[in-house]
C-alpha positions in Angstrom: -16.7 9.9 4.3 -15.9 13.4 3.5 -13.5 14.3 0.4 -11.7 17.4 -0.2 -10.4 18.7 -3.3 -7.1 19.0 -3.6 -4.1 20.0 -6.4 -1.1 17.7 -6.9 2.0 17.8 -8.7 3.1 14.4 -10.5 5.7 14.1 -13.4 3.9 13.5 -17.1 4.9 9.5 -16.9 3.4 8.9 -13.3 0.0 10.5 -14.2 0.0 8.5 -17.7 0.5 5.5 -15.7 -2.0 6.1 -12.9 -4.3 7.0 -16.0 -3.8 3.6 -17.7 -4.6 1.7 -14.4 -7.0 3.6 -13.5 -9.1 3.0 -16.9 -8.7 -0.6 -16.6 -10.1 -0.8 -13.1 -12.7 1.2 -14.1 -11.9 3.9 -11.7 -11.7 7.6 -12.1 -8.1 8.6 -12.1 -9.0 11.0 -8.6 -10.6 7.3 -6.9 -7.6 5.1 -8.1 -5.3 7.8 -7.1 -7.1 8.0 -3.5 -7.3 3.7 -3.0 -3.0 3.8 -4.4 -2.6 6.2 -1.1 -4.8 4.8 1.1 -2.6 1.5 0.2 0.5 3.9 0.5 -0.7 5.0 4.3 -1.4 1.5 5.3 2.1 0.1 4.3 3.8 3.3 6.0 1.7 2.9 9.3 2.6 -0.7 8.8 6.3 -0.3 8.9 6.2 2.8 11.6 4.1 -0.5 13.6 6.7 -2.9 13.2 9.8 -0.2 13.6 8.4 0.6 17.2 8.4 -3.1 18.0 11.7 -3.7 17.2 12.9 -0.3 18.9 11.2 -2.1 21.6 11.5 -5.6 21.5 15.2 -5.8 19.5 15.6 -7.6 16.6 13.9 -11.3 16.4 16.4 -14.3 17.2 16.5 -17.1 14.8 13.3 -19.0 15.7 11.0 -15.5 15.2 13.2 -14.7 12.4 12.1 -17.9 11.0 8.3 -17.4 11.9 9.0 -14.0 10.4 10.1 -15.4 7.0 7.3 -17.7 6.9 4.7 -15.2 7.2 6.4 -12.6 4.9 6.3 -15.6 2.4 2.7 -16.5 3.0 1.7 -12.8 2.6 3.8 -12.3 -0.6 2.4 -15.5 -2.4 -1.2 -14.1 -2.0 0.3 -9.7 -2.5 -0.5 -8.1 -6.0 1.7 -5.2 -7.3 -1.7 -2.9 -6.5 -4.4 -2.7 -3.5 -7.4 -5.1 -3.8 -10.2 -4.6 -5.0 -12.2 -4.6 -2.1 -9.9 -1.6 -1.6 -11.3 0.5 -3.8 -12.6 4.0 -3.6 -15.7 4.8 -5.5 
């Protein structure tokens, strides 16, 4: 993997808080910054994934609706507010 250097502008809170997380995963603030947008990408490609189906497909009726809520539940009982750590960048 190559990394390029790169200069950002965040407001004063953001970077404090990506500083505090970042220190208690043990993570320099550029690697936990680079895993929160690899996790950002993933979600967008995600949703531009599902949005194409559903262009495609039309909406679900009420049994893939239901499938639909089951699995969105099953995924948010096991989601955390942050990536995994298997996720992280080092």
């Amino acid at each position: 993997m190559s990394l390029e250097r790169i200069t950002i502008t965040i407001p004063s809170e953001t970077l404090a808080a990506a500083r505090a997380a970042a220190e208690r995963d043990g993570l320099s603030v550029s690697a936990w910054l680079s895993r929160a947008a690899a996790w950002a990408a993933k979600i967008e490609d995600g949703l531009a994934a599902a949005n194409e189906v559903l262009a495609e497909l039309g909406p679900p009726g009420p049994e893939g609706r239901s499938g639909v809520d089951a699995l969105v539940d099953l995924e948010s009982d096991a989601a955390t507010d942050r990536p995994p750590a298997t996720d992280r960048v080092a």
